[in-house]
N, C-alpha and C positions, 0 to 999 in steps of 0.2 A: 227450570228443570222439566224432565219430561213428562210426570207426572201433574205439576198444575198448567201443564198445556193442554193436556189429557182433560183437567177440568173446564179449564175454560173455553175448549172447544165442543166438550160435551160427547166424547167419545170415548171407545175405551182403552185404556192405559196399553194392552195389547195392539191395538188397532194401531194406533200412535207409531210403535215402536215399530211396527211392521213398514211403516210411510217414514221413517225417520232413519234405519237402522239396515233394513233388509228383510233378508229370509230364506228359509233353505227349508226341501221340504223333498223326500225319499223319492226314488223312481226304482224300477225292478233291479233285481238283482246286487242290491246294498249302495246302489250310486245313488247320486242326491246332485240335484238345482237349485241354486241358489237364483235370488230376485234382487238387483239390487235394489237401494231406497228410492224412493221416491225424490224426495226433500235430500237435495245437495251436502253433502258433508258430512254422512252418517255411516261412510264406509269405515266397518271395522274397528266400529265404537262404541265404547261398552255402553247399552242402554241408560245405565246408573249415572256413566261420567257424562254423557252429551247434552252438552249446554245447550239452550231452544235461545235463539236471539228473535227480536221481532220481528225480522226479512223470515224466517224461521215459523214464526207462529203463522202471517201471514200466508205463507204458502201450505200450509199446515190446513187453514181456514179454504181456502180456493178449491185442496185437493178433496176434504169434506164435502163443500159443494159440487164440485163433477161427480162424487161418487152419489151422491142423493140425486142429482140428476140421473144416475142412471151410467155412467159414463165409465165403459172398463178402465180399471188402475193399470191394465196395459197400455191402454191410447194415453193414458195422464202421461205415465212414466215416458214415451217417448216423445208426447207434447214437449214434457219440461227438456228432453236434450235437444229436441230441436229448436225450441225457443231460446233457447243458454245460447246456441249458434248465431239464430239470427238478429237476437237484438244486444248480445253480446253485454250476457249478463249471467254474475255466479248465483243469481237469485231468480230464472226464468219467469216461476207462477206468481210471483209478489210487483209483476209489472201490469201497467194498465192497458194491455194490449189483446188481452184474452175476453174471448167468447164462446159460447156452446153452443150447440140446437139440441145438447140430451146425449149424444154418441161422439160429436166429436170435439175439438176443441181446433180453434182457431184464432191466428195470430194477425191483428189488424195493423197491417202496414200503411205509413202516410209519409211524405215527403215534406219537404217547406211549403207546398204548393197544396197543400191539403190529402183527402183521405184516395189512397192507390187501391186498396181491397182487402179479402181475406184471403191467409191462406191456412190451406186444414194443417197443423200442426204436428196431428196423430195421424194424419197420412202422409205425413214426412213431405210439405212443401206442395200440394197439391191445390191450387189457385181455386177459390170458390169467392161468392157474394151473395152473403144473405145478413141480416140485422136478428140474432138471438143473444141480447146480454141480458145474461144474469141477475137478480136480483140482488144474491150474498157479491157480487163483484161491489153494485154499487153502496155496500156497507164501506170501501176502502178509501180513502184519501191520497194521492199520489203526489210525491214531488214533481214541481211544472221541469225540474230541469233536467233531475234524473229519470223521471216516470218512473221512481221506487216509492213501494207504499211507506207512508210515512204513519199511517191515523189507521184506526179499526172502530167503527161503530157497531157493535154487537148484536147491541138490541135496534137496531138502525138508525136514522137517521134523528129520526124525533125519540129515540129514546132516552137521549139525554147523558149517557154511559157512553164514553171513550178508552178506548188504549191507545197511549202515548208513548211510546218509551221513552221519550224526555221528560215527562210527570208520575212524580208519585211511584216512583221506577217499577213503571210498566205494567204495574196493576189496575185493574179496571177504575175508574172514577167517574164524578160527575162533572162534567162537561165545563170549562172553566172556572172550576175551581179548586181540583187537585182532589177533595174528598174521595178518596175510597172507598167504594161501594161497602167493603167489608165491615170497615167503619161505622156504617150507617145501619148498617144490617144488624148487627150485633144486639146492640143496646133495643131494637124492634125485639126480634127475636126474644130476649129476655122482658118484654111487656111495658117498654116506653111506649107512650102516644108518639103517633110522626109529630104532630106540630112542637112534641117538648124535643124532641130532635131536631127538628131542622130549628130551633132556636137556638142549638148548642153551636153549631156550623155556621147558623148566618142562612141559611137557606131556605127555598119555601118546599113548602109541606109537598107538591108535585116532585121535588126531586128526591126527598128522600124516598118517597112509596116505586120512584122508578129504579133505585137501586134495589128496595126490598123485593120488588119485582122482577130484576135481571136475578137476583143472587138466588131466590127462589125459583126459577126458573133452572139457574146451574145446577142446584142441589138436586131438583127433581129428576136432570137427564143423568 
């Protein structure tokens, strides 16, 4: 729901909805403009009913990042239709073909023959070449066949916290082994030592303190 994506993205439940849903907003004389969403599928849908799948949260997480880069949510929104076009996907931002320099965004085309270039996205196909990826990109896992994100490392790479939507349905955890952070957090939070925790699980003492550290880190933003 849209609400613990809202959390586990660490933005706000307004923002969200605004990148998921649309928006409509007054101009002179009682007329009004509408925006539409950002993230594919939110035309026309009650914020309450719209299901977040994980192709969903993933792009959700991308479109976060361009805007902390700095990157207007106009150039995103026309990234993602022009990227839906050329790589011929209902899920554009959740491919591993996007990069930024901070303003624009840019879709990396390659052949069987290896890598062809960039081209700027939010300039609607206009051919460039420069190497600026992302850091929050390389949080993502991608299918070698689909090139659709399949894995979310949140707290990155070494932090031991995945989303899987095949595991633990799709709740954060620790990193092969299905635990859920929330799980782990809890029984902390109420004033278990880690080490009598991660004995309950089976786990060493570094994996619990890195959930109590992602989930801590959630609650704070």
């Amino acid at each position: 729901m849209p609400a613990e994506a809202a959390r586990l993205l660490g933005v706000p439940s307004t923002t969200l909805r605004r990148w998921l849903v649309g928006y409509s907003y007054p101009l002179a004389r009682g007329a009004r403009r509408s925006a539409v969403p950002v993230v594919a599928g939110g035309r026309g849908i009650d914020p309450e009913l719209r299901t977040v799948t994980f192709l969903d949260l993933v792009e959700l997480l991308v479109v976060k990042g361009f805007r902390n880069e700095g990157v207007p949510l106009k150039h995103i929104r026309i990234a993602a239709e022009e990227a839906r076009d050329i790589f011929q996907t209902d899920h554009p931002l959740a491919t591993e073909h996007l990069e930024t320099d901070g303003r624009h965004i840019f879709g990396r085309l390659q052949d069987e023959w290896g890598f062809l270039g960039l081209v700027s996205l939010s300039e609607r196909g206009q051919w460039v070449f420069a190497e600026a990826v992302e850091g929050y990109l390389r949080q993502i896992d991608y299918d070698l066949e689909t090139q659709l994100a399949i894995r979310w490392w949140p707290a990155g790479r070494d932090g031991s916290v995945v989303i899987d939507p095949k595991i633990a349905f799709g709740a954060p955890h620790i990193a092969d082994t299905g635990v859920p952070t929330t799980a782990l957090y809890e029984p902390i939070a109420a004033g278990d030592e880690p080490e009598v925790v991660a004995r309950w699980f089976g786990l060493d003492p570094e994996q619990v303190e890195a959930a109590v550290r992602y989930e801590r880190e959630l609650r704070a933003a």
